[in-house]
C-alpha angles and dihedrals in degrees: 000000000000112000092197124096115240102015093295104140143169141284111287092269093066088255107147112224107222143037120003097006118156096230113118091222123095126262091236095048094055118075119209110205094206093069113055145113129255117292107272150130108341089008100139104184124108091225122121110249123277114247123273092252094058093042116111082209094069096038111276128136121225101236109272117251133243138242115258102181102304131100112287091209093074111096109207102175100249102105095058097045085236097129101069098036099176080197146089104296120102097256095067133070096259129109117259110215094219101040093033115223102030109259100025094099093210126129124227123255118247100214089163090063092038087056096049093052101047098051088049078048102058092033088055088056099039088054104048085043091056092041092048090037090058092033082059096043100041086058093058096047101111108215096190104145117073112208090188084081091061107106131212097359131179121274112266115261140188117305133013118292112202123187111216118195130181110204129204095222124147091199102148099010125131111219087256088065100046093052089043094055103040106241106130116223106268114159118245120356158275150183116284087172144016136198152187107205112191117196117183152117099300098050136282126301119198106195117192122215122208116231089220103056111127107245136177121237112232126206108280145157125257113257087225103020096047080212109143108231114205126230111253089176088252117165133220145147112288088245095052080068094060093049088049103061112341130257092319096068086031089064091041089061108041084046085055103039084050110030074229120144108229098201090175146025132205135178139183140187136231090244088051100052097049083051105056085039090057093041096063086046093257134302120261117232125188101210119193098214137011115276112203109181114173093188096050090032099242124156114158137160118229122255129051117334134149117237126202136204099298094035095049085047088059097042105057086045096049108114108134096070091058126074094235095043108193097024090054088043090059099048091047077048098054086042094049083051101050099044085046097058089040085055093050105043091063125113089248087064112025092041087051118079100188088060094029095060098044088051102049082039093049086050104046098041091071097015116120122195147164116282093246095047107122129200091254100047088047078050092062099041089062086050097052090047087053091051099056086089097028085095094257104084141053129243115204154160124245095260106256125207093187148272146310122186093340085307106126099227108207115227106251107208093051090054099048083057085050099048098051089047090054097041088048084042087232119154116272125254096164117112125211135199 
């Protein structure tokens, strides 16, 4: 007899399929394939689809069931077709847009939000620590020279024109360091190099200029006194300029001596330079022959090494070892510097901040410059000095003519031709000694 309204029935087994079935399987685990929705999205069953005028999606009802005996006010489901949704919810066998695979309970990633976050994230960060990194360095930037006070200059040419001194002070050294690095311990300070640094379109060009080039001494104002001091024509060596009055009366003459605009001035210590020098781990040099210097201190083999601090020191004041002194000195000192910005500028140093902050705090510690110098100015100047050996610039001597009384006298018609290529920014063609 069948138990079931309106000729439903049972599994092939006799089993009846509802409430109060004898199967020891659950209700929920069992399917019936006479109650179901449409065929759609997750519907898993082989069955060709019920009529339109059976299926729950265009309105029908599945006929209501009747009570066999159990109390009618219990609501399983059945009458509604809501137990086996083929759909999207998360008892059926679909896929839910926001949990993924029904059932599962687990969200989505959203890998695009993630993303976005964490890019705003990491530019957020990048940016406050640039802006608090040249905040930081721009305060210990010491502007220290005045160029107002420079009197009757050039006209200002093409390019940018730095003056890059290295000074023997011993502002800041114990008396171990000075022994240990060789300076001696001469009161107040001098220039041990000097040079004209020419940044423009056709490449860098890094000019030497000798400390013993005879010079004349223009008219100027004291740096402190404010006095002016007029020009008697008298002649004396580039760095007895810098004794006499300090980098003010130093670019004057050289302004002067040249017809050449300075737009910048920088200056750096002994101190300084070991530091920067031991705060990249050294610079590695490939020197064709050995240098043995008793009064810098140098003793090198030929052939690749890396120097550090004390040993760079040595080197790029090493003169007495070479037959033209203080021509050969500044050659091995344009190369030193050059190799020395190439090694810096690299990833290994600028993308690491525990090197990167030593060594811009090794070179501004000790580092003097003109009152209008800028970071980024500053910036492209230690480009450009990188570039000299980048392939694109030109590394020279100041072209000498000779000699008079020990004085190195520049040969002025070279340096007329030199002059009027760096003011128009053309490439150089002039060669130095």
């Amino acid at each position: 007899m069948n138990e079931w309204p309106n000729g439903w029935s049972g599994d092939q087994n006799g089993n009846r399929y509802g409430y109060g079935s004898g199967s020891a399987e659950p209700e929920g685990a069992r399917a019936m394939p006479q109650v179901r929705r449409d065929a759609g999205p997750g519907y898993q069953r082989h069955e060709p689809p019920m009529p339109a005028s059976m299926s729950p999606r265009r309105g029908a009802t599945v006929p209501p069931q009747q009570s066999q005996g159990y109390d009618d006010s219990y609501d399983d489901g059945y009458n509604t077709g809501q137990v086996y949704g083929g759909g999207r919810g998360r008892g059926g066998g679909g896929y839910d847009d926001d949990y993924g695979p029904a059932g599962r309970g687990r969200p989505r990633p959203r890998w695009g939000k993630r993303i976005k976050w964490t890019v705003i994230t990491l530019v957020a960060v990048l940016a406050v620590t640039s802006v608090a990194t040249y905040f930081w360095a721009d305060g210990k930037l010491r502007r220290k020279v005045d160029l107002s006070k420079v009197i009757d200059r050039p006209e200002t040419g093409d390019g940018t024109n730095y003056l890059i001194v290295g000074s023997d002070s011993r502002e800041g050294m114990t008396a171990e360091q000075k022994r240990k690095l060789h300076t001696g311990s001469a009161e107040g300070k001098r220039t041990d190099s000097m040079m004209i640094l020419h940044d423009g379109s056709n490449g860098p060009t890094l000019i030497s200029l000798p400390r013993d080039s005879d010079v004349e001494i223009p008219t100027f104002v004291g740096s402190d006194s404010g006095k002016k001091y007029p020009g008697t024509g008298r002649h004396t060596k580039l760095n007895a300029a810098y004794a006499e009055d300090g980098p003010e009366l130093l670019v004057r003459t050289v302004e002067y001596n040249t017809k050449l605009h300075i737009d910048h001035y920088v200056e750096i210590g002994f101190a300084g330079f070991a530091n920067i020098v031991d705060a990249i781990g050294g610079v590695e040099m490939d020197l064709p022959k050995a240098i043995k210097d008793k009064d810098s201190g140098a003793d090198f083999p030929a052939g690749k090494q890396t120097l550090n601090g004390q040993q760079a020191l040595a080197y790029v004041r090493t003169r007495h070892a070479f037959a033209q002194q203080d021509l050969d000195r500044t050659k091995n000192q344009q190369k030193f510097l050059a190799t020395l910005a190439s090694q810096t500028a690299t990833p290994a140093t600028v993308l690491n901040p525990f090197k990167l902050y030593p060594t811009m705090g090794a070179g501004l510690d000790t580092l003097v410059v003109d009152k209008d110098m800028s970071l980024w100015s500053l910036g492209e100047m230690f480009f450009a000095m990188k570039g000299v050996t980048g392939g694109e610039g030109k590394s020279m001597n100041m072209p000498v003519s000779g000699s008079n009384g020990g004085n190195l006298v520049w040969d002025k018609a070279k340096l007329r031709q030199l002059v009027q290529q760096l003011n128009n920014d053309e490439k150089v063609t002039v060669s130095g000694n």
